[in-house]
Structures are given as structure tokens and as C-alpha cells.
Phi, psi and omega in degrees: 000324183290325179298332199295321209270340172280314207285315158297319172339312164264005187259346173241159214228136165244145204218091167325157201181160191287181194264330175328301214285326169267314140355290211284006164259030198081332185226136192228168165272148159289334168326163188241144202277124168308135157258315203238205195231107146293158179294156189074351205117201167238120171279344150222172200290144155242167182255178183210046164015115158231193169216157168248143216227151178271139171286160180285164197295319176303312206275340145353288230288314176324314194290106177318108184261158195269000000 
């Protein structure tokens, strides 16, 4: 699994997004939505609505691989 997620890795963009956008596939977290990072942290867990977006074929080729 890790090679896979490395292997994908420079080909996604992860991008914030409305909470709409998990509704309207049907599915949400129960979890309470992070706006912001307090300081120390969160003493319990929260979420972050993202989407994962394919990078353009260009900004690909830029990206320094590890």
C-alpha cells in the first residue's frame, strides 16, 4: 500500500472543498469540521473536506521525485 501511495503521489493535488461536495456524493463524517489548527492542537479528532485533483501533465514533470 505504501509503494502504491508513493507511486501515485506526485500525479495528486489535495485541494479543500465544501462539506457540499461529500453530501452530494451522499456521504459525510460525523466528526466536527476543522477550520482553523489551535494551538497544542485538537483534543479530539476533526476533519478537513478535501478532494484529490490529477496534477496537469506539466506541473507532473516539475516535481522533483524522492
Amino acid at each position: 500500500m505504501i509503494d502504491a501511495i508513493a507511486t501515485v503521489k506526485p500525479l495528486l493535488e489535495v485541494n479543500v472543498t465544501s462539506v457540499l461536495v461529500y453530501f452530494a456524493d451522499g456521504h459525510s463524517l460525523t466528526l466536527p469540521i476543522a477550520t482553523r489548527i489551535p494551538k497544542g492542537g485538537f483534543r479530539k479528532p476533526h476533519w478537513v473536506p478535501v478532494v484529490l485533483k490529477r496534477r496537469r501533465e506539466a506541473d507532473v514533470r516539475a516535481t522533483p521525485r524522492k
